[in-house]
PQR file with spaces between the fields and no chain letter, atoms N, CA, C, O and H, PARSE charges and radii, in Angstrom:
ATOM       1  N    UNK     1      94.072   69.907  123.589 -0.4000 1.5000
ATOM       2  CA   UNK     1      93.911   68.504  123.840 -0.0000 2.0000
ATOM       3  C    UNK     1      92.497   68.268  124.368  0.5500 1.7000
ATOM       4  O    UNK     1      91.993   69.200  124.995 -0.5500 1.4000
ATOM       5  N    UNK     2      91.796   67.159  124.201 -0.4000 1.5000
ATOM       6  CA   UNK     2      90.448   66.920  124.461 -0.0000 2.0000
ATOM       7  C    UNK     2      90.513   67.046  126.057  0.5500 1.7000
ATOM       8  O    UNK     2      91.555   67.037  126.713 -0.5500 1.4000
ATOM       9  H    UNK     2      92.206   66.403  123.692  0.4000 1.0000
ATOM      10  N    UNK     3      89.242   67.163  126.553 -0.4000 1.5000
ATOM      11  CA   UNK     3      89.631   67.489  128.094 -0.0000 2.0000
ATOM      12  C    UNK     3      88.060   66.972  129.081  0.5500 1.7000
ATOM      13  O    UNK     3      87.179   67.775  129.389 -0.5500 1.4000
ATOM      14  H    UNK     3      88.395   67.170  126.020  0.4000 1.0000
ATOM      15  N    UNK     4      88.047   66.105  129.284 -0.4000 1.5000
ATOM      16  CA   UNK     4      86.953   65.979  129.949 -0.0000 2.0000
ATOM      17  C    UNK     4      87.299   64.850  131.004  0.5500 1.7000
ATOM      18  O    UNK     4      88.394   64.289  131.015 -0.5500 1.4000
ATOM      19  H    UNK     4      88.762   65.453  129.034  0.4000 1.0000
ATOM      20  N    UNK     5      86.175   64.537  131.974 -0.4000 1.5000
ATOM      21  CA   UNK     5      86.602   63.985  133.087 -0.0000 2.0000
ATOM      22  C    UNK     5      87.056   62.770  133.599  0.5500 1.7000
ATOM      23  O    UNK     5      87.175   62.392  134.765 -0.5500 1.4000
ATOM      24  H    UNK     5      85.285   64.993  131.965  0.4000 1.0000
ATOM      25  N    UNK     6      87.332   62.125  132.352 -0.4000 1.5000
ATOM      26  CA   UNK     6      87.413   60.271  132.308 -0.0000 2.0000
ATOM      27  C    UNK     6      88.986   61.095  132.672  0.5500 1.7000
ATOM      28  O    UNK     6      89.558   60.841  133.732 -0.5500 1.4000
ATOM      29  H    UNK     6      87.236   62.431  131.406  0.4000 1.0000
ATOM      30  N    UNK     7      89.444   61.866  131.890 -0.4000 1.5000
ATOM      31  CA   UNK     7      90.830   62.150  131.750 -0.0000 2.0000
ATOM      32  C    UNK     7      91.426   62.910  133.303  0.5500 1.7000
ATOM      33  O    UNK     7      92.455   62.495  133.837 -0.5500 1.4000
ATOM      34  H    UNK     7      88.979   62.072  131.029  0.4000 1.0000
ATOM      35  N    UNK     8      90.692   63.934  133.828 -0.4000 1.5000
ATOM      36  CA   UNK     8      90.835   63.898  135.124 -0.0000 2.0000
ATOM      37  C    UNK     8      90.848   62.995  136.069  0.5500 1.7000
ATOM      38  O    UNK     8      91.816   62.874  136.820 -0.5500 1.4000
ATOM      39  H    UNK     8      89.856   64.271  133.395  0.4000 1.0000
ATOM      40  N    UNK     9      89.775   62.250  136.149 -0.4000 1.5000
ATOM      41  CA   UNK     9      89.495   61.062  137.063 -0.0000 2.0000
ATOM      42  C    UNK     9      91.055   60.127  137.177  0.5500 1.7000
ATOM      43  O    UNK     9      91.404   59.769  138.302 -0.5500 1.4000
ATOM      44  H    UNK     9      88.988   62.349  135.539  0.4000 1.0000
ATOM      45  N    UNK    10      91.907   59.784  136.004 -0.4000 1.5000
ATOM      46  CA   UNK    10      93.260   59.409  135.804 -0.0000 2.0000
ATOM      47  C    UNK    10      93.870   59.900  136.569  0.5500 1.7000
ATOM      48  O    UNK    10      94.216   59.051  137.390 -0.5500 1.4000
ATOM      49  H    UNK    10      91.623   60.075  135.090  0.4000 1.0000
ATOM      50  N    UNK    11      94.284   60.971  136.834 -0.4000 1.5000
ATOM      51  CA   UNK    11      94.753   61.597  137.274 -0.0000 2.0000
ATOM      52  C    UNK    11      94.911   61.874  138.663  0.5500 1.7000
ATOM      53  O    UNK    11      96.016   62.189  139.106 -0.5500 1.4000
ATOM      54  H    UNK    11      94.003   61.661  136.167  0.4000 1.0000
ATOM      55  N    UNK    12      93.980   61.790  139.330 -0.4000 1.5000
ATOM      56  CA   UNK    12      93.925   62.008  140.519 -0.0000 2.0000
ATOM      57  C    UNK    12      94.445   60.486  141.817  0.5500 1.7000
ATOM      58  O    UNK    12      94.223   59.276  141.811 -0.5500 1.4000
ATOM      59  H    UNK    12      93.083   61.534  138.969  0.4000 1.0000
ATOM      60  N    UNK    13      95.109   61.317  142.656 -0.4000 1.5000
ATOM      61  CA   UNK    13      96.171   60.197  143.154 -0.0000 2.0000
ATOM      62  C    UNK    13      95.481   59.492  144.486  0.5500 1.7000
ATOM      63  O    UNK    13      94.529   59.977  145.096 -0.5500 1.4000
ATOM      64  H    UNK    13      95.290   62.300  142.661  0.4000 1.0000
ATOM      65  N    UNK    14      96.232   58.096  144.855 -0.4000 1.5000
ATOM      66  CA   UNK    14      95.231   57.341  145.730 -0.0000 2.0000
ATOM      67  C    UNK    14      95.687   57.784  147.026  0.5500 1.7000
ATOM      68  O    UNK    14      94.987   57.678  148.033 -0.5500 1.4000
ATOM      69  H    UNK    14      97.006   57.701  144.359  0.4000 1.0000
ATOM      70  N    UNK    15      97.369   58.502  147.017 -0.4000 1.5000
ATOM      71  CA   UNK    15      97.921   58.961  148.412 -0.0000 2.0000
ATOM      72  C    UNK    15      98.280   60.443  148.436  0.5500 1.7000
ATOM      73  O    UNK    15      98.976   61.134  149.180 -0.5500 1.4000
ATOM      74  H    UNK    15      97.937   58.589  146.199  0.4000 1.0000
ATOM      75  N    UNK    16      97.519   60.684  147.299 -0.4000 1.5000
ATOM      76  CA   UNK    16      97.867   62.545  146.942 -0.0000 2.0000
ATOM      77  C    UNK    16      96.888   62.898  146.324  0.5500 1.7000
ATOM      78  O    UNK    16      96.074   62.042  145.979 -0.5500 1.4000
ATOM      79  H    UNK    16      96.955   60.123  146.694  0.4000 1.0000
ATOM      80  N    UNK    17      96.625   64.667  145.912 -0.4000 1.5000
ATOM      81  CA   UNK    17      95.673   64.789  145.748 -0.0000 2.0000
ATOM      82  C    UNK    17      95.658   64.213  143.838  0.5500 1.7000
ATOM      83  O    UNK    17      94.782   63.707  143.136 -0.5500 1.4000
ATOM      84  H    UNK    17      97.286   65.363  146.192  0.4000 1.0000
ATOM      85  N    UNK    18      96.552   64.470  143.679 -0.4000 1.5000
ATOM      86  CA   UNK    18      97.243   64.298  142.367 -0.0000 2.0000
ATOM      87  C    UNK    18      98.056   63.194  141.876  0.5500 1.7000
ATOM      88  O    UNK    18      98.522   62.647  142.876 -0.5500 1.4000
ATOM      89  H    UNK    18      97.263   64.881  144.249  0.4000 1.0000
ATOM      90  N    UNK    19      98.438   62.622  140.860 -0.4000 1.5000
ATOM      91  CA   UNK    19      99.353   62.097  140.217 -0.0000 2.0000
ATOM      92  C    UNK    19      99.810   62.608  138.886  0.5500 1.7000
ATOM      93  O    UNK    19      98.862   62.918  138.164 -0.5500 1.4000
ATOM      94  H    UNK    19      98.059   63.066  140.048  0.4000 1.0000
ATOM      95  N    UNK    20     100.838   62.759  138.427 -0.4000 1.5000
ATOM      96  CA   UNK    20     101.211   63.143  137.145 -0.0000 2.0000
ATOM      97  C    UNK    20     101.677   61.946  136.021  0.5500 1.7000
ATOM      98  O    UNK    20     102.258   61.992  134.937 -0.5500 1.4000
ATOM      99  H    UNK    20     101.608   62.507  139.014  0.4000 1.0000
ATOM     100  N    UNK    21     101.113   60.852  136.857 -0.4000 1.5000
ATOM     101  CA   UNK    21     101.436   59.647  135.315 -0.0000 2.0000
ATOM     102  C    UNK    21     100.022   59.101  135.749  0.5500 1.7000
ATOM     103  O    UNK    21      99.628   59.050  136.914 -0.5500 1.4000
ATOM     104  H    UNK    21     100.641   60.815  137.738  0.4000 1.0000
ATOM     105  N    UNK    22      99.227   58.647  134.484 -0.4000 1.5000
ATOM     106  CA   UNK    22      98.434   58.285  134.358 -0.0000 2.0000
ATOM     107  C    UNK    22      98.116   56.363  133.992  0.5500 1.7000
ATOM     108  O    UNK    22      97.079   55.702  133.927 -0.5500 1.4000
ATOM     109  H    UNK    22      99.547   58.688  133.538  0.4000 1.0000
ATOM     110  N    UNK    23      99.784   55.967  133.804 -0.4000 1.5000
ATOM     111  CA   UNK    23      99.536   54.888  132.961 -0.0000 2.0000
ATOM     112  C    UNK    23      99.953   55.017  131.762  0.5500 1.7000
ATOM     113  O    UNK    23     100.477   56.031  131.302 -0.5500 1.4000
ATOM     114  H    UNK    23     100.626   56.503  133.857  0.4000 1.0000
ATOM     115  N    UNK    24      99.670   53.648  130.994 -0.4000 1.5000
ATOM     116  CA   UNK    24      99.692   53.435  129.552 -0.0000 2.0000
ATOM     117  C    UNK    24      98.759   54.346  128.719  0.5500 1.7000
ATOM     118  O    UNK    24      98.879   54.412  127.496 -0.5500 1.4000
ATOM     119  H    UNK    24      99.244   52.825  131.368  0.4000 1.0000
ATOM     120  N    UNK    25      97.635   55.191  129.547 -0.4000 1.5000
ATOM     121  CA   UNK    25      96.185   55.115  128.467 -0.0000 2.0000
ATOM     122  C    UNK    25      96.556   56.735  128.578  0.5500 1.7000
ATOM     123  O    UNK    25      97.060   57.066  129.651 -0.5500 1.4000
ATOM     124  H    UNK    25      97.537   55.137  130.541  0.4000 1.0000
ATOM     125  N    UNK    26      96.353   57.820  127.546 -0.4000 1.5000
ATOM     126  CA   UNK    26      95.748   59.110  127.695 -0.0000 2.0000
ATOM     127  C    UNK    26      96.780   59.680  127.099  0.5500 1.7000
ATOM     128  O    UNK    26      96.663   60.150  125.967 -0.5500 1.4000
ATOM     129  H    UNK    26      95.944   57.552  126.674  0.4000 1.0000
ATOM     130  N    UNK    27      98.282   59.727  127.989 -0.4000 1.5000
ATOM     131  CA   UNK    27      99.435   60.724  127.326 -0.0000 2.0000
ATOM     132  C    UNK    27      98.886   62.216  127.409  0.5500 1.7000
ATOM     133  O    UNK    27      98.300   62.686  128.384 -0.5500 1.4000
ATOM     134  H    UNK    27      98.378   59.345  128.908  0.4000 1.0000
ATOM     135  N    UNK    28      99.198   62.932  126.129 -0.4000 1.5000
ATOM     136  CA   UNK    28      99.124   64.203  126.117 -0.0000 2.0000
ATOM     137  C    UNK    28      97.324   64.816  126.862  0.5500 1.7000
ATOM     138  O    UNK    28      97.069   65.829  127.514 -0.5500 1.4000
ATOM     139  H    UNK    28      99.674   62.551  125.337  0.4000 1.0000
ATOM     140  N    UNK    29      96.703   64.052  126.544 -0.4000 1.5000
ATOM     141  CA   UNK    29      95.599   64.459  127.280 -0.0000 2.0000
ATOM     142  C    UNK    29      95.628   64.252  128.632  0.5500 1.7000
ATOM     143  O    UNK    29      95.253   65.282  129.193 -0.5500 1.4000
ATOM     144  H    UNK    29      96.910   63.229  126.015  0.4000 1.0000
ATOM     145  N    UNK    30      95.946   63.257  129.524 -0.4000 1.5000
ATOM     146  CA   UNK    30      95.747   63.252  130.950 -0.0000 2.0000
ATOM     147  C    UNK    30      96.785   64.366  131.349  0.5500 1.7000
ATOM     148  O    UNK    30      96.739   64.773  132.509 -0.5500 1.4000
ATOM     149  H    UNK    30      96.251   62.421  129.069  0.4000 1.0000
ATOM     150  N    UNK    31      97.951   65.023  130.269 -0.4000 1.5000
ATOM     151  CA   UNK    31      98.562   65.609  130.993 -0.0000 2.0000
ATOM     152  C    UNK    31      97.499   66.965  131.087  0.5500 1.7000
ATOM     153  O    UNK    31      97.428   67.217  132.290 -0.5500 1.4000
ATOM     154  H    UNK    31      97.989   64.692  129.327  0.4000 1.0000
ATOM     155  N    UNK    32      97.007   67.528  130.649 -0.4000 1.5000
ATOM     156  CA   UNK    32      96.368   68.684  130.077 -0.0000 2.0000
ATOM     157  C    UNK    32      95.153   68.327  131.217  0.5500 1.7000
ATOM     158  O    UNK    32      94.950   69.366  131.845 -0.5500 1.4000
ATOM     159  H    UNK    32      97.064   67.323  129.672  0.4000 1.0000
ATOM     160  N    UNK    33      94.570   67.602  131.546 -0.4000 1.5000
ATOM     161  CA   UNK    33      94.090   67.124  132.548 -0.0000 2.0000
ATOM     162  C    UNK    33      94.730   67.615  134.257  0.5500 1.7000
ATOM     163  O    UNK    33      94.177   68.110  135.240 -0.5500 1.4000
ATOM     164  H    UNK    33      94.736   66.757  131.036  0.4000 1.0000
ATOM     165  N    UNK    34      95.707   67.313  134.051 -0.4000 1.5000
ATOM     166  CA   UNK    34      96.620   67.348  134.626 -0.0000 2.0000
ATOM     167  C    UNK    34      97.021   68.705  135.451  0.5500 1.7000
ATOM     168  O    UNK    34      96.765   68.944  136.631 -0.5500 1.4000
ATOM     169  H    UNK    34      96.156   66.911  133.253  0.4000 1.0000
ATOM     170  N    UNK    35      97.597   69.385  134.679 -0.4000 1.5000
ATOM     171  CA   UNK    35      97.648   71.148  134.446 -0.0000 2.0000
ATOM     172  C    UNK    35      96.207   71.712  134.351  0.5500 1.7000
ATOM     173  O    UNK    35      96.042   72.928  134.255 -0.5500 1.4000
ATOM     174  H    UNK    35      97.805   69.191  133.720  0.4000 1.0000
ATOM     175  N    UNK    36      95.538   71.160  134.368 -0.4000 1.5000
ATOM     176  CA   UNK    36      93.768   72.251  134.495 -0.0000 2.0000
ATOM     177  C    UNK    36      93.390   72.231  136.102  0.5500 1.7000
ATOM     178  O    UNK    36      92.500   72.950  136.556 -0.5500 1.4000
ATOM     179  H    UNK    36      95.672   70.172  134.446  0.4000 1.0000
ATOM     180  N    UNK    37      94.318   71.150  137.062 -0.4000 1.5000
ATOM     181  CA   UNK    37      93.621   71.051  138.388 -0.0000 2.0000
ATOM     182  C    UNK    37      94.223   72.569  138.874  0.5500 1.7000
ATOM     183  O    UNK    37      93.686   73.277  139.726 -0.5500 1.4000
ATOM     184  H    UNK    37      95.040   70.566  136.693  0.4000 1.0000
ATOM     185  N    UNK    38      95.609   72.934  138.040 -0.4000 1.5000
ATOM     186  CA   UNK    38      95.791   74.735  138.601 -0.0000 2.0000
ATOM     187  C    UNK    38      95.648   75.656  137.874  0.5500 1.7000
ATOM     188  O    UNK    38      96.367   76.622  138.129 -0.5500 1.4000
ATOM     189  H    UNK    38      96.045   72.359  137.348  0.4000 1.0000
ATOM     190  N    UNK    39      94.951   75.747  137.005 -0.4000 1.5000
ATOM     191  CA   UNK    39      93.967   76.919  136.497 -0.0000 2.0000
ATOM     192  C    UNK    39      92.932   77.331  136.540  0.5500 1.7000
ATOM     193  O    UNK    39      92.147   76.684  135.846 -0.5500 1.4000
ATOM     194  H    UNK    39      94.367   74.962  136.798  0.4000 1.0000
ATOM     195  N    UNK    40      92.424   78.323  137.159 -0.4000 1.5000
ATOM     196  CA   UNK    40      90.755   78.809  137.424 -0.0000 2.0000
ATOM     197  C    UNK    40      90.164   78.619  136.091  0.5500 1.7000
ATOM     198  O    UNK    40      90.664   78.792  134.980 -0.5500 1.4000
ATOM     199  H    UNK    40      93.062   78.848  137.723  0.4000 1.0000
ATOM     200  N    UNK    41      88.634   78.103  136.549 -0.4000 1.5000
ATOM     201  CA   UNK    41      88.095   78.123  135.599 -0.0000 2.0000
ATOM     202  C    UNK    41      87.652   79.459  134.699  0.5500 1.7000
ATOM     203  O    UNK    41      87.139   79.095  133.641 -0.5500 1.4000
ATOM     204  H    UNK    41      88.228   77.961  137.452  0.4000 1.0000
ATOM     205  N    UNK    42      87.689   80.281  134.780 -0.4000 1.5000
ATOM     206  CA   UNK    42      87.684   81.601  133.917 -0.0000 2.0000
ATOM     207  C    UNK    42      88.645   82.104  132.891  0.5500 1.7000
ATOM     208  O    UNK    42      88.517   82.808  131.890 -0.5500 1.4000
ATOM     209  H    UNK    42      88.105   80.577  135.639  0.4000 1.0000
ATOM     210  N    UNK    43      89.832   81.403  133.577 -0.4000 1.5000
ATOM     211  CA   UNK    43      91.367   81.348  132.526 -0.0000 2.0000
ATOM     212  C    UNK    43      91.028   80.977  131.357  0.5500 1.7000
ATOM     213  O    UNK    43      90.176   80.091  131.299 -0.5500 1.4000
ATOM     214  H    UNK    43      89.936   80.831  134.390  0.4000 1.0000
ATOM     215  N    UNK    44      91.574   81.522  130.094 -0.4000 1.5000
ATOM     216  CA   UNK    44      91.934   80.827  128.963 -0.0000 2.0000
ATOM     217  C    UNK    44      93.108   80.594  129.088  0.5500 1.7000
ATOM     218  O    UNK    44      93.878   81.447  129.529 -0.5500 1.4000
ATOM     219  H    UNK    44      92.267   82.242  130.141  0.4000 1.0000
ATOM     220  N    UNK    45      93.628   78.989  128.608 -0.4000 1.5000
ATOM     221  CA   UNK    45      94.774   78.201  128.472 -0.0000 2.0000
ATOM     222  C    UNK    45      94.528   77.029  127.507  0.5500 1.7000
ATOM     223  O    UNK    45      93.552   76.350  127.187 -0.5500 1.4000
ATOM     224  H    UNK    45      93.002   78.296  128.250  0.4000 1.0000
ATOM     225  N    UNK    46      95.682   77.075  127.218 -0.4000 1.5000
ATOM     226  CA   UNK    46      95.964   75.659  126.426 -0.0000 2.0000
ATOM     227  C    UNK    46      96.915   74.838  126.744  0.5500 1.7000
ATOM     228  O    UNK    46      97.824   75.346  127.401 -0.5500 1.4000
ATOM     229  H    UNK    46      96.475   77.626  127.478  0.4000 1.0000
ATOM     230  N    UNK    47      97.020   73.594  126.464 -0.4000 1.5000
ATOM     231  CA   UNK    47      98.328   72.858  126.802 -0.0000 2.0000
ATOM     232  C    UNK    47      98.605   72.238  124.750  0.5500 1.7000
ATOM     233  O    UNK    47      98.009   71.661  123.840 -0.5500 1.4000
ATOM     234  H    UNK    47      96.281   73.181  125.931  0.4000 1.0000
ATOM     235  N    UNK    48      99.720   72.803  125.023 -0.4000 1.5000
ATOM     236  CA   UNK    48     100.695   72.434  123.860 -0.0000 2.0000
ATOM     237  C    UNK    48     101.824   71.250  123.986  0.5500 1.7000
ATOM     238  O    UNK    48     102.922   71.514  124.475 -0.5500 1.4000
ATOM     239  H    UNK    48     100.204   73.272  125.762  0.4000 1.0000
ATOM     240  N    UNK    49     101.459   69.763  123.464 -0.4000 1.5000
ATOM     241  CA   UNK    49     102.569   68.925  123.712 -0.0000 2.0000
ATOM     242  C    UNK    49     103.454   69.263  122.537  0.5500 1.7000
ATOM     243  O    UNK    49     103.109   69.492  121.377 -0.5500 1.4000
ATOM     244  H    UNK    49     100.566   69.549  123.067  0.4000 1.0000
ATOM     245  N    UNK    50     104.642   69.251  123.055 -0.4000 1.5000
ATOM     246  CA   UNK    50     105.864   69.239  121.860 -0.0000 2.0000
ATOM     247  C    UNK    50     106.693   68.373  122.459  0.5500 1.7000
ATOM     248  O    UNK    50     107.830   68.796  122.668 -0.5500 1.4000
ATOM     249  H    UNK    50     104.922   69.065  123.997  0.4000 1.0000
ATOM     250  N    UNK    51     106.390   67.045  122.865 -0.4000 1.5000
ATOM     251  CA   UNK    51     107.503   66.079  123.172 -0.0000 2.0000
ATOM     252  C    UNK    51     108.018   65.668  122.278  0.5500 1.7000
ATOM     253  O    UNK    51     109.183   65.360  122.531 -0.5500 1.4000
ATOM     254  H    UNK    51     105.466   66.701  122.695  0.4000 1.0000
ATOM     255  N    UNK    52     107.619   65.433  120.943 -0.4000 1.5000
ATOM     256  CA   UNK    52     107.765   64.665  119.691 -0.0000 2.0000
ATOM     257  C    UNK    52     108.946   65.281  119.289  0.5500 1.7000
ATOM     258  O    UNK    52     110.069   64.859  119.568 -0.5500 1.4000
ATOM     259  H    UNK    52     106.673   65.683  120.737  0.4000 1.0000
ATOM     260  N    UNK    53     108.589   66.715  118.347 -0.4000 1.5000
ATOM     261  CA   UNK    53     109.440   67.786  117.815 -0.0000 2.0000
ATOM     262  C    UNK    53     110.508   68.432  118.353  0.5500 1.7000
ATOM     263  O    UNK    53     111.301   69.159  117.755 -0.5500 1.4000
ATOM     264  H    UNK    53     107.677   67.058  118.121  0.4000 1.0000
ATOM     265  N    UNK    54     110.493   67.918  120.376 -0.4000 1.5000
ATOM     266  CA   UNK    54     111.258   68.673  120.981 -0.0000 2.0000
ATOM     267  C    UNK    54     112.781   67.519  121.578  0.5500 1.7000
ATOM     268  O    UNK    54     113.656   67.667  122.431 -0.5500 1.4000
ATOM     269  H    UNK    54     109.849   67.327  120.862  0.4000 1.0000
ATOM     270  N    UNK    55     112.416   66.340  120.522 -0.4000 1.5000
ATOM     271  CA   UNK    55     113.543   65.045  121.121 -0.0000 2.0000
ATOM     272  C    UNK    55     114.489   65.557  120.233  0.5500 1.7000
ATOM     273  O    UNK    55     114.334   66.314  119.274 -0.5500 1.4000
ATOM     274  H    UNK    55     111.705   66.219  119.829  0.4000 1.0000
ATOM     275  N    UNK    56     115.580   64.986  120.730 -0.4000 1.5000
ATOM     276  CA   UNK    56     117.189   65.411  120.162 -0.0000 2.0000
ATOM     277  C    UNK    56     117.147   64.624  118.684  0.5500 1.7000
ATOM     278  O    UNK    56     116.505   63.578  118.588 -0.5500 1.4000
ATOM     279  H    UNK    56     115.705   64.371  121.509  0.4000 1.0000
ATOM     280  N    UNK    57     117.645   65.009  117.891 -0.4000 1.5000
ATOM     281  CA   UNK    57     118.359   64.932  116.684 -0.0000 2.0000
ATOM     282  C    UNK    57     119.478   64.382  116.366  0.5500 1.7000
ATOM     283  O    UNK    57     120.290   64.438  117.290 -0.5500 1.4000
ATOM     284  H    UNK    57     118.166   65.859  117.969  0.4000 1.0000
ATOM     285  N    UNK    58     119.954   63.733  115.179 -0.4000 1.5000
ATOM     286  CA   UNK    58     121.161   63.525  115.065 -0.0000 2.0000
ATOM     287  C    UNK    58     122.586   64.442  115.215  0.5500 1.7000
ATOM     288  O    UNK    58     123.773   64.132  115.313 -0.5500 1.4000
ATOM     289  H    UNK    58     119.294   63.687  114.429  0.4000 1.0000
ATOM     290  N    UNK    59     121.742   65.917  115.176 -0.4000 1.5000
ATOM     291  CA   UNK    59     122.734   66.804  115.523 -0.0000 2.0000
ATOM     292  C    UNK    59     122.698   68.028  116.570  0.5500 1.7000
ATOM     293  O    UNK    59     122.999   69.221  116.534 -0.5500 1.4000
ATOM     294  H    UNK    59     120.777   66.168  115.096  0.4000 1.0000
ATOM     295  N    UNK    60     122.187   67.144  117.505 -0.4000 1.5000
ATOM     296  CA   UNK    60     122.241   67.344  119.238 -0.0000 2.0000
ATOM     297  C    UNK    60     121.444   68.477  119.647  0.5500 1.7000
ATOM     298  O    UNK    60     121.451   68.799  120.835 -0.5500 1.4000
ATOM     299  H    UNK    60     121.942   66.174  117.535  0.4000 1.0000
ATOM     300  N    UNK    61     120.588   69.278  118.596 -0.4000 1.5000
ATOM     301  CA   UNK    61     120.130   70.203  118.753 -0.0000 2.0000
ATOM     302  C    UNK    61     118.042   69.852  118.734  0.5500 1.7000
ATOM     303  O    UNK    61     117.667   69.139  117.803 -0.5500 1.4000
ATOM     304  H    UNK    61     120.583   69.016  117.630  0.4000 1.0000
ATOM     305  N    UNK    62     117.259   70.216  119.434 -0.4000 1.5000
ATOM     306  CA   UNK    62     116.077   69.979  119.055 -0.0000 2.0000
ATOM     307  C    UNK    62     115.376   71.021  118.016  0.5500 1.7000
ATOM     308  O    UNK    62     115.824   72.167  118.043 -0.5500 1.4000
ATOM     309  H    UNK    62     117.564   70.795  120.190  0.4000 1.0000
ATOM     310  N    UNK    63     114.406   70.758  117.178 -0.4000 1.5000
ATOM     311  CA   UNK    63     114.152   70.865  116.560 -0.0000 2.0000
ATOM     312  C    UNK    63     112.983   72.167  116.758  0.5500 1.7000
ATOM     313  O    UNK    63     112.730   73.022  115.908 -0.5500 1.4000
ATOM     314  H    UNK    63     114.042   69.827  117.157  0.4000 1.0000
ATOM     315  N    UNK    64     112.449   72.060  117.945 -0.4000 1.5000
ATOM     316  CA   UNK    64     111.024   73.302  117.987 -0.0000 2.0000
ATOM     317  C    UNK    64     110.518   73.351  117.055  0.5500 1.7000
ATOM     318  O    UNK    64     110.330   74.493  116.638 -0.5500 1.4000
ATOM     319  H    UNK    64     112.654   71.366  118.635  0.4000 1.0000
ATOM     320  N    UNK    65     109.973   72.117  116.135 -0.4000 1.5000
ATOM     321  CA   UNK    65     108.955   71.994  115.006 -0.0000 2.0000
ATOM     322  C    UNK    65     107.638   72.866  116.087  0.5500 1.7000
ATOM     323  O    UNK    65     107.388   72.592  117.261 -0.5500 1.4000
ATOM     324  H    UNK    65     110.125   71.188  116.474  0.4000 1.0000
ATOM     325  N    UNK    66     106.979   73.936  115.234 -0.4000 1.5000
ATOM     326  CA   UNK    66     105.633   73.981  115.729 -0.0000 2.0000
ATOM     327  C    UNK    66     105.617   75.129  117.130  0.5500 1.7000
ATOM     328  O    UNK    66     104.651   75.598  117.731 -0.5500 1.4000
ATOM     329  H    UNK    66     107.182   74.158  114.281  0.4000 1.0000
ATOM     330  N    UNK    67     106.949   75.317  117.319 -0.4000 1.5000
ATOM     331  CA   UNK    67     106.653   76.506  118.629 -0.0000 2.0000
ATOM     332  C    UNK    67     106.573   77.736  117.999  0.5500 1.7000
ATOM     333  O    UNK    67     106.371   78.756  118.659 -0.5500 1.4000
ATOM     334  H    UNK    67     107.734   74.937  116.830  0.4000 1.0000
């Protein structure tokens, strides 16, 4: 997910150090934003959204398109 600091700046909370909703604007990126405030910078990581592929079905089972 794209990752730079407009998307952090979201993120960060007015009575914490953090927030994990950003609003209407960003979604999968502010989350990834989000999850980078606890990873060292030397880490390789990625953030993988599968909210889409991972919603229930007509037959109650999710799908894990893509994992």
């Amino acid at each position: 997910m794209p990752l730079n600091k407009d998307y952090v700046d979201m993120v960060k909370g007015e009575h914490s150090d953090l927030k994990n909703h950003s609003g209407p604007w960003g979604g999968c990126s502010t989350a990834a934003a989000y999850l980078s405030q606890f990873v060292d910078d030397h880490v390789k990581w990625a953030h993988i959204d599968i909210a889409g592929p991972a919603g229930v079905f007509p037959n109650k089972q999710a799908s894990g398109y893509g994992v």
